[in-house]
DRENDO-1510 file (C-alpha; in Angstrom, 1 decimal, always signed):
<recs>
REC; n; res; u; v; w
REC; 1; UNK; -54.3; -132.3; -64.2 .
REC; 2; UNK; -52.7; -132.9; -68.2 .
REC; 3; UNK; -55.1; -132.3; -70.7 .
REC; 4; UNK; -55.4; -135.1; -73.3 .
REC; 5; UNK; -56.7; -134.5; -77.1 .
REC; 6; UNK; -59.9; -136.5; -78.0 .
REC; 7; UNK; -61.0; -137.5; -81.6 .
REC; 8; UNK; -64.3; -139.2; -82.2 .
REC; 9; UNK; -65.4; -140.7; -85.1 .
REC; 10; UNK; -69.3; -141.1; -85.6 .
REC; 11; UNK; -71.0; -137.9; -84.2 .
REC; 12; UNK; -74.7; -139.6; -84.2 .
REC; 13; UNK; -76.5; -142.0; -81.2 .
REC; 14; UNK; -72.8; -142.9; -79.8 .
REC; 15; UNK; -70.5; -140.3; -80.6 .
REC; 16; UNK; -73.0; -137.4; -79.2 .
REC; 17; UNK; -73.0; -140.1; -75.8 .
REC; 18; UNK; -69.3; -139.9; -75.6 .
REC; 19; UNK; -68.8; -136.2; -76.5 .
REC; 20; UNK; -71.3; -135.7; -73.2 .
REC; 21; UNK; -69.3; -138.3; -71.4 .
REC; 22; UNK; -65.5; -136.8; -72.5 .
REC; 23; UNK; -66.8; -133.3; -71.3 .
REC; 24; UNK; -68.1; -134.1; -68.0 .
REC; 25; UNK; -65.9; -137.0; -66.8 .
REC; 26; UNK; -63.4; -135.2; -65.4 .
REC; 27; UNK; -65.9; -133.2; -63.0 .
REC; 28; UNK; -67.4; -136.4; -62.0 .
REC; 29; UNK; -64.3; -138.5; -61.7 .
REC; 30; UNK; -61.5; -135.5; -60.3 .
REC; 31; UNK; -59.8; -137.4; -63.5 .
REC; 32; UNK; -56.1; -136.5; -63.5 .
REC; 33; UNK; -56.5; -136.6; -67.8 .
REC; 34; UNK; -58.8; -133.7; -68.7 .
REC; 35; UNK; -60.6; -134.7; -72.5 .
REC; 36; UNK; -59.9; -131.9; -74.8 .
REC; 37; UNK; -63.0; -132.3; -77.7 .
REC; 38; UNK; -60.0; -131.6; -80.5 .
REC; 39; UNK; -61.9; -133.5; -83.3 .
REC; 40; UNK; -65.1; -135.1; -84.5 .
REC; 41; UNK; -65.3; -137.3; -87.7 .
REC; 42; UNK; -68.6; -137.9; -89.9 .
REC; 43; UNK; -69.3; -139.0; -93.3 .
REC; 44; UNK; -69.7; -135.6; -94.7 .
REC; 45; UNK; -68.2; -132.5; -94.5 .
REC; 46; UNK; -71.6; -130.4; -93.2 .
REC; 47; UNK; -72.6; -133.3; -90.6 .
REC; 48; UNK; -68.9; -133.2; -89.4 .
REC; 49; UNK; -69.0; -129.4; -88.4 .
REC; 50; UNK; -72.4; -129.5; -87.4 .
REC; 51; UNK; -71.3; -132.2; -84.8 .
REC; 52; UNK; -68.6; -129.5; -84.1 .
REC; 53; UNK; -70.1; -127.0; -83.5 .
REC; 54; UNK; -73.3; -128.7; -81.0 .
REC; 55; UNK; -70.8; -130.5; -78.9 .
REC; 56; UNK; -68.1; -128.4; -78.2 .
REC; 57; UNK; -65.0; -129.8; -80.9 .
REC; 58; UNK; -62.2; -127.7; -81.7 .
REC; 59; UNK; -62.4; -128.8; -85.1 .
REC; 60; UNK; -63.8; -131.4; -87.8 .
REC; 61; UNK; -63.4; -133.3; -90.7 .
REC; 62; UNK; -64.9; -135.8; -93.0 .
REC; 63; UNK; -61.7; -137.6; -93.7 .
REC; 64; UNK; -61.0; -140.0; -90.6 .
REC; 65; UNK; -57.5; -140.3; -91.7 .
REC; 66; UNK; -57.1; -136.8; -91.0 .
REC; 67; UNK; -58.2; -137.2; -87.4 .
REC; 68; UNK; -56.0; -140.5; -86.6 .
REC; 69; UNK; -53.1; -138.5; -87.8 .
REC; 70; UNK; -53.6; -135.5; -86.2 .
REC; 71; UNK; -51.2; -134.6; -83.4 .
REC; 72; UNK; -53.7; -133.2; -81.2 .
REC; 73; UNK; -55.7; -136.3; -81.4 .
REC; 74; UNK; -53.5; -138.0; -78.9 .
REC; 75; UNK; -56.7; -140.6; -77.9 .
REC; 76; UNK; -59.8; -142.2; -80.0 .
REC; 77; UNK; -62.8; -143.3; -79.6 .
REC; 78; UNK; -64.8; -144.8; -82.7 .
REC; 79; UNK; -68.1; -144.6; -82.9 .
REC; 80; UNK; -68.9; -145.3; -86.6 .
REC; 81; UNK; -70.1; -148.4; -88.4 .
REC; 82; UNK; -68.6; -151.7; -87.4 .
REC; 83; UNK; -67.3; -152.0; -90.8 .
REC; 84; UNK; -64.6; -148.8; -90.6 .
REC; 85; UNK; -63.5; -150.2; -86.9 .
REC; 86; UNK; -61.0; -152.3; -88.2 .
REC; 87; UNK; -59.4; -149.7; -90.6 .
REC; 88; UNK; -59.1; -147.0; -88.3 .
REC; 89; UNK; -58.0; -148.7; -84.8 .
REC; 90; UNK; -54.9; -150.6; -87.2 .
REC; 91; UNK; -54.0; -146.8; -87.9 .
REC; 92; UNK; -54.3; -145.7; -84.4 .
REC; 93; UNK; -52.3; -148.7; -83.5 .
REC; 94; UNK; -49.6; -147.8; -85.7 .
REC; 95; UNK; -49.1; -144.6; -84.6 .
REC; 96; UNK; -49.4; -145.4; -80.7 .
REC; 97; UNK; -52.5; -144.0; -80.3 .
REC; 98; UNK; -55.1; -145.6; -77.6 .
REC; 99; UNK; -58.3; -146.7; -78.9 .
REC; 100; UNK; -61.6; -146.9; -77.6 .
REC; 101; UNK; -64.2; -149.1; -80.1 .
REC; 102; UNK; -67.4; -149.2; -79.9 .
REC; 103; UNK; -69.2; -152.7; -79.8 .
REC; 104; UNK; -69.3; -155.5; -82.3 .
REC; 105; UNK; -65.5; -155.0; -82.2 .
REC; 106; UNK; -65.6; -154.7; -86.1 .
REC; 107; UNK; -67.9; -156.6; -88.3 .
REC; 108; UNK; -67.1; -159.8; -87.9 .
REC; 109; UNK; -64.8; -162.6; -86.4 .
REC; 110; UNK; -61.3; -161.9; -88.5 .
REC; 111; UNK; -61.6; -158.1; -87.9 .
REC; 112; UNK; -61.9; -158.0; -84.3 .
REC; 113; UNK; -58.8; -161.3; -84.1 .
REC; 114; UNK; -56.6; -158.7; -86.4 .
REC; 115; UNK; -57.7; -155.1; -84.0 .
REC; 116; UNK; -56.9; -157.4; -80.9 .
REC; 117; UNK; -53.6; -158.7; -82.8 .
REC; 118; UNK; -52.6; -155.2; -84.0 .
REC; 119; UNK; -53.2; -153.3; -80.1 .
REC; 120; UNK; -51.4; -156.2; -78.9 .
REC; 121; UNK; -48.8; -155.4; -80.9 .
REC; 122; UNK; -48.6; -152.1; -80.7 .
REC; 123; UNK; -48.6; -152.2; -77.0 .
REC; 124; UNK; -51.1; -149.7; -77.2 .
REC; 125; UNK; -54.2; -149.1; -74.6 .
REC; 126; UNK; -57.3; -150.5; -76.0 .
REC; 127; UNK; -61.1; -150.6; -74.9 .
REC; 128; UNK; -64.4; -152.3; -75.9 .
REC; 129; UNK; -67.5; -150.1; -75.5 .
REC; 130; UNK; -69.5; -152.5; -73.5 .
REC; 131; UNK; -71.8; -149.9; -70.8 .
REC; 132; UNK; -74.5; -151.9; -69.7 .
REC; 133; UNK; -72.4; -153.6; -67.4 .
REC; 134; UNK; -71.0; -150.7; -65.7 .
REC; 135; UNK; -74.0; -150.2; -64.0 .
REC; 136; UNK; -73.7; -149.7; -60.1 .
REC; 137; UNK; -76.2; -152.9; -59.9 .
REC; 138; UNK; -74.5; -155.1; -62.1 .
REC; 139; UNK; -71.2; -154.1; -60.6 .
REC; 140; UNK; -72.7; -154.9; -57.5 .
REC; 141; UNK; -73.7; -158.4; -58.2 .
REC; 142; UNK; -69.8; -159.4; -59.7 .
REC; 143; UNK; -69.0; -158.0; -56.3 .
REC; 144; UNK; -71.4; -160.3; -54.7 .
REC; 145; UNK; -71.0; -163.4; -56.8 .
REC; 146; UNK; -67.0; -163.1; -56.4 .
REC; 147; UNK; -67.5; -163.0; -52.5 .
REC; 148; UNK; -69.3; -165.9; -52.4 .
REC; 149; UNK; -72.5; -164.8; -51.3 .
REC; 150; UNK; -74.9; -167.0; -53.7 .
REC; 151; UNK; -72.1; -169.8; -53.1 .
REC; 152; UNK; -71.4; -172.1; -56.1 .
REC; 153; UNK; -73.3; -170.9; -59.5 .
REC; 154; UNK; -75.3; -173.5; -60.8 .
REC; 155; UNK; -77.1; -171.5; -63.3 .
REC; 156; UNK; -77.6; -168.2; -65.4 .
REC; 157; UNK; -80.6; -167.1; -67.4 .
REC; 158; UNK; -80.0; -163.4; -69.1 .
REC; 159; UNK; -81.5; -161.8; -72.0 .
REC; 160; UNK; -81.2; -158.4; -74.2 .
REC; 161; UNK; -85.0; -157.8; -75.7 .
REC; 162; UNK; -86.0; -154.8; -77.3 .
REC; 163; UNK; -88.9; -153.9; -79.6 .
REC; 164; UNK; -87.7; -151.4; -81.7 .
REC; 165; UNK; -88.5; -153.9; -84.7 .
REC; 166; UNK; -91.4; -155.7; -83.3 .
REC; 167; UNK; -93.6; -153.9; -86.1 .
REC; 168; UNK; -93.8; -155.8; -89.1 .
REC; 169; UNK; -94.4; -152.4; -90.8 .
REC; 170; UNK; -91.5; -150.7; -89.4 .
REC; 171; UNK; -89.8; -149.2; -92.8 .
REC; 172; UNK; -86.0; -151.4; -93.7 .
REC; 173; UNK; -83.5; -149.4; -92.6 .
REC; 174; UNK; -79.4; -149.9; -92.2 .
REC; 175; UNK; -80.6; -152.0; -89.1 .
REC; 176; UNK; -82.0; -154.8; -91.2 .
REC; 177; UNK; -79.5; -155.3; -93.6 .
REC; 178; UNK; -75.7; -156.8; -93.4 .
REC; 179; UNK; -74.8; -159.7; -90.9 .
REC; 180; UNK; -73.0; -157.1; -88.2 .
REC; 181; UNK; -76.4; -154.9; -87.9 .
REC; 182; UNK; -78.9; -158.0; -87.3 .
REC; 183; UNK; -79.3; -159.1; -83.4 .
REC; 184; UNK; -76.9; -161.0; -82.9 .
REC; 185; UNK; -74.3; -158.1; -83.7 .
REC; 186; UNK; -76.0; -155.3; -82.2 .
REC; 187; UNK; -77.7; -156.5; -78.9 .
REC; 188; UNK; -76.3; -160.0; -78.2 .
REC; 189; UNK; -72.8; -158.7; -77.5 .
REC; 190; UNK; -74.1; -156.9; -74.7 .
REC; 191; UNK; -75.3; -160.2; -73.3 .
REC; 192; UNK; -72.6; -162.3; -73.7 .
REC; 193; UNK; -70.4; -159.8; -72.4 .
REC; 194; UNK; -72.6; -159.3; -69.3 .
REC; 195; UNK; -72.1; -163.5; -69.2 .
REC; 196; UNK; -68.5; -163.5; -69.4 .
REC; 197; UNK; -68.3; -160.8; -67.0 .
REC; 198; UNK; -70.4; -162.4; -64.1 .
REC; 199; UNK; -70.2; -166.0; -64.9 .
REC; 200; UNK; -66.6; -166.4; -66.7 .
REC; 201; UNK; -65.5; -168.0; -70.1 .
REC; 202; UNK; -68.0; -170.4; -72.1 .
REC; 203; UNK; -67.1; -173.5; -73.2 .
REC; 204; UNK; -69.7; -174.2; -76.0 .
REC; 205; UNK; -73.3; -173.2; -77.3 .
REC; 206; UNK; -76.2; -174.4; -78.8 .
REC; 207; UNK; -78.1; -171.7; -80.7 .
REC; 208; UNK; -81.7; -171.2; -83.0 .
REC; 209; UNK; -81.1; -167.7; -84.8 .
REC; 210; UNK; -84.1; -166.6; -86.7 .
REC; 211; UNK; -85.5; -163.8; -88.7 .
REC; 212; UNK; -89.6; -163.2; -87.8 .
REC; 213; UNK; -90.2; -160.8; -90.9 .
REC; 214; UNK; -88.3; -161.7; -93.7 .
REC; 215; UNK; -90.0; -158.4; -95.8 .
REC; 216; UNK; -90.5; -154.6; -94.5 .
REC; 217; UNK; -91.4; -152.0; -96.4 .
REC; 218; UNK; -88.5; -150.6; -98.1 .
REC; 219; UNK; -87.1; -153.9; -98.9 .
REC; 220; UNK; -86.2; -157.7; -97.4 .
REC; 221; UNK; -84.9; -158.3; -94.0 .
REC; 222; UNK; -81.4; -160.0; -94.5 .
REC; 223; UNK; -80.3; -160.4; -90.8 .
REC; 224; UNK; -81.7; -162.0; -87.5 .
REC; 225; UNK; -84.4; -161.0; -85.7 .
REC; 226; UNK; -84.3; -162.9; -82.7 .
REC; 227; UNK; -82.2; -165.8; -81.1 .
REC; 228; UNK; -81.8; -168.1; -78.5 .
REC; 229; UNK; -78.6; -170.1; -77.1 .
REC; 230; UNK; -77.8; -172.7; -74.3 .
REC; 231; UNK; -74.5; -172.5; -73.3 .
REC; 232; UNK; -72.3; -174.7; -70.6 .
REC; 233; UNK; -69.8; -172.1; -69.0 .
REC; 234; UNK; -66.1; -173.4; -68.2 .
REC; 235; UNK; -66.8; -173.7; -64.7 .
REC; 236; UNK; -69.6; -176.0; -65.1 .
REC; 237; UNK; -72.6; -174.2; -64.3 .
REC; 238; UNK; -75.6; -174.2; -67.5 .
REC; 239; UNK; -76.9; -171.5; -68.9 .
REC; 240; UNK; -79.4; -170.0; -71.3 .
REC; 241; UNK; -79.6; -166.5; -73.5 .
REC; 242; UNK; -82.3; -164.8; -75.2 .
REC; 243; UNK; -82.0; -162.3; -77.6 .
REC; 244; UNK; -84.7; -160.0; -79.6 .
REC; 245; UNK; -85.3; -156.5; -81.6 .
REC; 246; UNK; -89.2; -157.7; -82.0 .
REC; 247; UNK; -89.8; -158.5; -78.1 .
REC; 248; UNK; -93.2; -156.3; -78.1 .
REC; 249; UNK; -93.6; -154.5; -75.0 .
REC; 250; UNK; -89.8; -154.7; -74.0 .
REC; 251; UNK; -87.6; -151.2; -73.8 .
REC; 252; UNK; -84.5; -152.0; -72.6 .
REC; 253; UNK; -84.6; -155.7; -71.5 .
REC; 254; UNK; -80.7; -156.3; -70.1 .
REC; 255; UNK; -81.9; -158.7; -67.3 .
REC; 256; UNK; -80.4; -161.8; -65.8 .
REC; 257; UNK; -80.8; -163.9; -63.2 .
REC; 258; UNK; -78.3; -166.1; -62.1 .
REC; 259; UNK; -79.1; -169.1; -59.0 .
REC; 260; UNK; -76.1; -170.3; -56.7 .
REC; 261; UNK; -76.1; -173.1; -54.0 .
REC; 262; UNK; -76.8; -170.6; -51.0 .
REC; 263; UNK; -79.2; -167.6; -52.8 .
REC; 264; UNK; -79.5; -165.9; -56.4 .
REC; 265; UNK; -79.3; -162.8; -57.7 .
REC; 266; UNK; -82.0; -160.9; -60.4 .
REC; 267; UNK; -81.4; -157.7; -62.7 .
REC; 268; UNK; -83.2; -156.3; -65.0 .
REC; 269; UNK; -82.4; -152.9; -67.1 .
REC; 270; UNK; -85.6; -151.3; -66.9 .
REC; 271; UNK; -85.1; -150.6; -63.4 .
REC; 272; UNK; -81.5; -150.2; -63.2 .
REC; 273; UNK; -80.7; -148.5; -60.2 .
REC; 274; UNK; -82.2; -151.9; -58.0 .
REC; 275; UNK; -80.9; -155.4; -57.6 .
REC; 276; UNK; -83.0; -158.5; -56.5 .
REC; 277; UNK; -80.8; -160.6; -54.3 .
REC; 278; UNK; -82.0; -163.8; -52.0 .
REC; 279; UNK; -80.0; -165.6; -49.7 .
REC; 280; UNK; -80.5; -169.0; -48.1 .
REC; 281; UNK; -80.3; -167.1; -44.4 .
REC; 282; UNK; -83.0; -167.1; -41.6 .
REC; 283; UNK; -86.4; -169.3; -40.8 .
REC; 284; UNK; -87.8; -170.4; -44.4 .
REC; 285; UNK; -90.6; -167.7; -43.5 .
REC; 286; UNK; -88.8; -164.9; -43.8 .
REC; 287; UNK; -87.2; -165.9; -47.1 .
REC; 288; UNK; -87.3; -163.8; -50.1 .
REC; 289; UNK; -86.0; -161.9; -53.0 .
REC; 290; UNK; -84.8; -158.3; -51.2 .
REC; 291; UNK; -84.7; -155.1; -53.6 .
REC; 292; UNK; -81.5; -153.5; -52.8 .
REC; 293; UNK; -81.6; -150.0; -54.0 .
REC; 294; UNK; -78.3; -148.6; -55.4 .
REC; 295; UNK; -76.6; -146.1; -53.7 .
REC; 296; UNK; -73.3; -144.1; -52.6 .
REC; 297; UNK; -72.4; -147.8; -50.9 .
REC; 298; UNK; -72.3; -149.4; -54.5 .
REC; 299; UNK; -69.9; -149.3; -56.9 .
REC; 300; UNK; -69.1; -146.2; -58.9 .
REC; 301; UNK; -72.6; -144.5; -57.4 .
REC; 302; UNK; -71.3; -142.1; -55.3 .
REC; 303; UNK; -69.3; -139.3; -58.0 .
REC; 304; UNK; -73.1; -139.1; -59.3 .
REC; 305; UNK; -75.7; -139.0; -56.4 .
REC; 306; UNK; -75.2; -138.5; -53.1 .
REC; 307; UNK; -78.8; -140.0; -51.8 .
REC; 308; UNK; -79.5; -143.8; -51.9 .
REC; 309; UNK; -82.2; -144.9; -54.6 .
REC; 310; UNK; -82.1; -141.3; -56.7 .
REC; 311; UNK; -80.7; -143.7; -59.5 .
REC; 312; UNK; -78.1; -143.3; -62.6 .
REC; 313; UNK; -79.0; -143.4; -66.1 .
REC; 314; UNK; -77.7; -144.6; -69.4 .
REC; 315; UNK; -75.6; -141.8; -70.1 .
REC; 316; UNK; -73.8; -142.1; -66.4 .
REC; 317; UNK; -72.8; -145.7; -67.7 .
REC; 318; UNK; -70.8; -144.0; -71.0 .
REC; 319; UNK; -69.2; -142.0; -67.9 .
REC; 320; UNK; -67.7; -144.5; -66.2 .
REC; 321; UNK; -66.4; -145.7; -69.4 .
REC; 322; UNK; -64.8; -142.8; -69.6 .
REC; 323; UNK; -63.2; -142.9; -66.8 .
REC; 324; UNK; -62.3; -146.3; -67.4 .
REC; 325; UNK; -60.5; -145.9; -70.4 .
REC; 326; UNK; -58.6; -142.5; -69.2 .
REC; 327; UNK; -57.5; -144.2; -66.4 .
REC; 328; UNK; -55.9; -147.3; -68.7 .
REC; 329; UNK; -54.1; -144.5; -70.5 .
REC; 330; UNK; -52.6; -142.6; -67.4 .
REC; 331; UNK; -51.5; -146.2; -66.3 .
REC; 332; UNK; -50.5; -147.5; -69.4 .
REC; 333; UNK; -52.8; -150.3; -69.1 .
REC; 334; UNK; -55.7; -152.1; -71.0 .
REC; 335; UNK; -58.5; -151.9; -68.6 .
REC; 336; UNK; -61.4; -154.7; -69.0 .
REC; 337; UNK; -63.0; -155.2; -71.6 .
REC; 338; UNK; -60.0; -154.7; -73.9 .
REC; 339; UNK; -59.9; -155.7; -77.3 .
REC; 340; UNK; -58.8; -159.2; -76.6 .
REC; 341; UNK; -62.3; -159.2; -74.2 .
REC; 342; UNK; -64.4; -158.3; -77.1 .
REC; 343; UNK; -62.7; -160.6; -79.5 .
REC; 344; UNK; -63.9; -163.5; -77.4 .
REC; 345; UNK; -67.6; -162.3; -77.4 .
REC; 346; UNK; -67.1; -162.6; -81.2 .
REC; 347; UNK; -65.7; -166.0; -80.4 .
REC; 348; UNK; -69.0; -166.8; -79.4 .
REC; 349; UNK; -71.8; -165.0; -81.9 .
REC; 350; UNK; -69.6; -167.5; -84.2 .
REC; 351; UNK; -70.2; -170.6; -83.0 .
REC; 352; UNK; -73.6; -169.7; -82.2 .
REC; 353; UNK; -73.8; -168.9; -86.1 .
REC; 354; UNK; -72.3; -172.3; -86.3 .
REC; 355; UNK; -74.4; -174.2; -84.2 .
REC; 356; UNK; -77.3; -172.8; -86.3 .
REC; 357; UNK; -76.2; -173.9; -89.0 .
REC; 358; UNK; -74.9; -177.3; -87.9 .
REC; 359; UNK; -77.8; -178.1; -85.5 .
REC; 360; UNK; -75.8; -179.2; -83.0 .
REC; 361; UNK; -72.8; -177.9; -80.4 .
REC; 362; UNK; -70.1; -175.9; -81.2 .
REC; 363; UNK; -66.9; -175.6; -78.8 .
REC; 364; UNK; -65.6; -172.3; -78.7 .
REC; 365; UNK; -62.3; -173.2; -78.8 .
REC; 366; UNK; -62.5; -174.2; -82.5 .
REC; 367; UNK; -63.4; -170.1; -83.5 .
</recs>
């Protein structure tokens, strides 16, 4: 086992997640890197060491430049707002350092092309915070789709709904102002990754991207509250997103369904540890939708739980992360989704932003 030197920067929602997620992934995994908390990063000064001192750092600062420097810092992970990514992983990069980036891969298109460019450059290891799809289900169904056993895909259907919003008197906050905080920066990447990842590149989209209540108290709502998109994957199959912070009555809505020539497959987030799957198989009797309940059989289930259907949570998806990118610096290699991965889910929210605008299709291939 080598011990490795771990700086965060954003100790709040995220950073506490990956602090958790640094600390136990080497007794989950049997890692051969063991994280080393060296340093956390906040905005000030008293956050910083209170950060420090409730998860375990060695040290902390208020200066991020300080961390990315710092010998002992010898791996990041940035947790702060999208609009420091770009600044600090072009640092990193320079000095050699391997990055791990929180999703939207900065705040917009041209900062997450230049973070892809400068890790590509670098040659350094770099990795996109994208968790939902780590789940033993949803690694589970790639498994399945790859292996044929839905046949051809003809269509997918997926959403990311949450109601956090969905109360017109909800106060304005840092959530409903700038382009990179509206929906389609904050949950729509999660969707379009979880696309990509099952279904494979898109081709173009058609979107409606819309704002439900323009005014909260505190002040006016200048990003999106809600969105929806057709798109045509590469390999021809259709398919149809739906995004929303004011779904009312939705928690954690990461769900898809996705319909092949010989069966389909359904997820859905609020009940992560099962997946639906149907196959064209037997009498048309017995047909139906079975729940398959995760377990040590699945991907990545096992390190957590020994007993089938005991289920994993959110934080066991930050884990695997974790492990994920540790492993893409022991081997040197940019494990998916790399920087390049989230780049192209940028790709997307832009021509979706386009197509809005335009009121028509937008190839990707022209962001």
């Amino acid at each position: 086992m080598t011990e490795i030197g771990i700086g965060i920067l954003g100790g709040g929602y995220m950073g506490k997640a990956h602090a958790v997620a640094m600390s136990a992934v080497g007794a989950v995994f049997s890692t051969k890197l063991r994280p080393r908390l060296e340093m956390v990063c906040a905005s000030s000064s008293a956050s910083a060491e209170r950060y420090r001192a409730a998860y375990g750092f060695a040290r902390s600062t208020d200066d991020w430049q300080q961390l990315v420097q710092d010998p002992k810092v010898e791996a990041l992970v940035i947790a702060s707002p999208q609009g420091t990514h770009r600044a600090i992983a072009e640092a990193a990069f320079a000095l050699g350092k391997p990055v791990f980036c929180e999703k939207p891969l900065g705040a917009s298109i041209e900062d997450s092309a230049a973070m892809a460019a400068a890790a590509e450059a670098a040659g350094a290891v770099n990795m996109v915070g994208f968790n939902y799809i780590r789940t033993p289900a949803s690694q589970f169904a790639r498994q399945l789709i790859a292996d044929g056993a839905i046949g051809d895909i003809t269509m997918f259907r997926g959403e990311h709904t949450e109601d956090f919003l969905a109360d017109p008197q909800a106060p304005a906050t840092w959530r409903t102002s700038g382009v990179a905080n509206g929906t389609m920066g904050d949950l729509a990447p999660h969707m379009i990754n979880g696309a990509l990842a099952l279904m494979g590149p898109v081709a173009k989209v058609m979107a409606e991207i819309e704002t439900v209540h323009s005014t909260r108290p505190g002040g006016d709502v200048t990003n999106d509250d809600h969105a929806q998109m057709m798109c045509r994957f590469e390999n021809g199959a259709m398919g149809q997103m739906f995004f929303s912070r004011v779904a009312t009555g939705r928690k954690m809505g990461y769900a898809y369904e996705i319909t092949g020539t010989k069966g389909a497959i359904r997820f859905d987030q609020e009940d992560q540890n099962a997946l639906w799957l149907y196959q064209m198989d037997g009498p048309e009797a017995t047909r139906g939708f079975t729940k398959i309940l995760t377990g040590p059989a699945h991907p990545d289930y096992e390190p957590f739980c020994q007993g089938p259907g005991h289920g994993t949570g959110y934080q066991d998806q930050i884990i695997i992360e974790a492990r994920d990118f540790l492993r893409a610096i022991e081997t040197n290699t940019s494990i998916w989704p790399n920087f390049r991965d989230g780049h192209e889910v940028n790709r997307i929210i832009a021509a979706a932003h386009a197509s809005f605008e335009a009121g028509q299709w937008q190839d990707i291939n022209a962001f």
